[in-house]
C-alpha positions as CSV (number, residue, x, y, z in Angstrom):
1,X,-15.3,-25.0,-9.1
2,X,-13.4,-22.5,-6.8
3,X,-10.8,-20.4,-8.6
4,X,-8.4,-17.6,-6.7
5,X,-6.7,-15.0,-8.6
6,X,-4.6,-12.1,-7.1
7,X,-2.9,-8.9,-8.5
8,X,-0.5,-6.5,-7.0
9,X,0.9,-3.5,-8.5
10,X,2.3,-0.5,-7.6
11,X,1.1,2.8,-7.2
12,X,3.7,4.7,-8.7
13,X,2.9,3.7,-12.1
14,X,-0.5,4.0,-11.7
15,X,-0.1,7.4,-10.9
16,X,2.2,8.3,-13.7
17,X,0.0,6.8,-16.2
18,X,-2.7,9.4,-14.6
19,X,-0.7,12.4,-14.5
20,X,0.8,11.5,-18.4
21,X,-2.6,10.5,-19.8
22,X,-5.3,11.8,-17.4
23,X,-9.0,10.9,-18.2
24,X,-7.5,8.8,-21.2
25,X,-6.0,6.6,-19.1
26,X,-8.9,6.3,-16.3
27,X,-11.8,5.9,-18.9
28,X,-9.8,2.6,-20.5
29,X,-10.5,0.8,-17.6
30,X,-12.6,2.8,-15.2
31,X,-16.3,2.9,-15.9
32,X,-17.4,6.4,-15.0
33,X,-19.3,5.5,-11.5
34,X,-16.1,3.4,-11.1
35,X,-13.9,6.8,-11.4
36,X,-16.7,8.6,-9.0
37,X,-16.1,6.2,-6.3
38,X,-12.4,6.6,-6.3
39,X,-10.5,9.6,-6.3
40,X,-7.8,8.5,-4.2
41,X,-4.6,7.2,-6.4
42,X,-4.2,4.2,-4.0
43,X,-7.9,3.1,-4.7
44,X,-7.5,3.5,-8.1
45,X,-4.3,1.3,-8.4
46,X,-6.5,-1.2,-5.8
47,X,-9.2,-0.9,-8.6
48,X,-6.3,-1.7,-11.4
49,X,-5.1,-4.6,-9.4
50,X,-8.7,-6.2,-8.6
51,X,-9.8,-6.3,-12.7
52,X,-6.4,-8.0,-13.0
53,X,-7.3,-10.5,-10.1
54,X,-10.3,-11.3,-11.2
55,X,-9.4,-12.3,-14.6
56,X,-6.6,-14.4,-13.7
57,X,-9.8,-16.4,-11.5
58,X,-11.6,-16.6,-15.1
59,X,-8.6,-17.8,-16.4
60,X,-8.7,-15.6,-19.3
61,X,-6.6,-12.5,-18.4
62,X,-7.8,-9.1,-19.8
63,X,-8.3,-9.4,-23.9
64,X,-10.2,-10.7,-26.3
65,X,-12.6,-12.6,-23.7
66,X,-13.0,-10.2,-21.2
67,X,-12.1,-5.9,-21.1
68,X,-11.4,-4.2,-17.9
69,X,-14.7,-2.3,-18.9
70,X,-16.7,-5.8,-19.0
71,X,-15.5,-5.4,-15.1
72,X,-17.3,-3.0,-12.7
73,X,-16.3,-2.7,-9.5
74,X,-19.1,-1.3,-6.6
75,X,-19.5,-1.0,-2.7
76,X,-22.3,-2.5,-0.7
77,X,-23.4,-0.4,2.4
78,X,-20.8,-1.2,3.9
79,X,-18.5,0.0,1.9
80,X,-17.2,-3.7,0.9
81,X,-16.1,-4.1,-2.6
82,X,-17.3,-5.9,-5.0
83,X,-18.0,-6.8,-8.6
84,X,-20.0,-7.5,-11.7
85,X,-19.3,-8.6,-14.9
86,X,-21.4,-7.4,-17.6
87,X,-20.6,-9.4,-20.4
88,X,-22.5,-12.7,-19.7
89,X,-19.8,-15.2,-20.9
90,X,-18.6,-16.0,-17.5
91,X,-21.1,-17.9,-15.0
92,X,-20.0,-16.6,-10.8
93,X,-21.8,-18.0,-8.5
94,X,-20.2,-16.5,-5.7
95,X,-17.5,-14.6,-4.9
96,X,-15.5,-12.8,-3.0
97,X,-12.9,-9.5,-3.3
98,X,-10.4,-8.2,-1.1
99,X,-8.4,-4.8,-1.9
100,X,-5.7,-3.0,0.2
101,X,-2.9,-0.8,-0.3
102,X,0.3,0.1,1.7
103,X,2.9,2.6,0.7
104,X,4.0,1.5,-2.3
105,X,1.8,-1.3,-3.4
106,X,-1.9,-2.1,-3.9
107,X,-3.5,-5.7,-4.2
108,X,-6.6,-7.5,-4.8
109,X,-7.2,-11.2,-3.6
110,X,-10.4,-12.4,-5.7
111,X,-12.0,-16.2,-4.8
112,X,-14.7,-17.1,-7.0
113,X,-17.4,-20.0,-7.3
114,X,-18.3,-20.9,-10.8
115,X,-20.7,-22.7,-12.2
């Protein structure tokens, strides 16, 4: 079954949500290897917006099935997103993640496989 989920959001609030609740903020959805590969606001939003992505694909959302922190988020060599999920509930096959920002806005395209 192929599933597509997409998020956008904007930057803005992600960065207010930083400068209000710092680390607080970061460590409820940001593993810490997540928060070491992106110091930039923009990839953190991008980061934001491709946990949301992916779990509208599952067709769960984020709550009681799946946390952002079940979500981790990783580069290959060269430097291509893309994911895990560590809870085992969910069975990917394959899949695939696109993130970009511009100005205002960052987004996430996620197409998935599942078994």
């Amino acid at each position: 079954m192929v599933k597509v989920g997409t998020d956008i959001v904007s930057i803005k609030r992600v960065k207010d949500s930083i400068e209000k609740f710092g680390d607080r903020f970061l460590d409820r959805f940001l593993s810490k290897s997540e928060q070491n590969l992106s110091s930039k606001v923009e990839s953190i939003a991008g980061y934001w917006a491709s946990k949301e992505a992916i779990s509208k694909a599952l067709g769960c959302g984020i709550g009681k099935e799946l946390s952002f922190l079940d979500i981790e988020i990783k580069k290959d060599s060269k430097n291509a997103p893309f994911f895990i999920i560590k809870n085992g509930k969910f069975k990917v096959r394959e899949s695939s993640l696109s993130i970009s920002h511009e100005s205002d806005y960052a987004i996430a395209v996620v197409i998935l496989i599942l078994d």
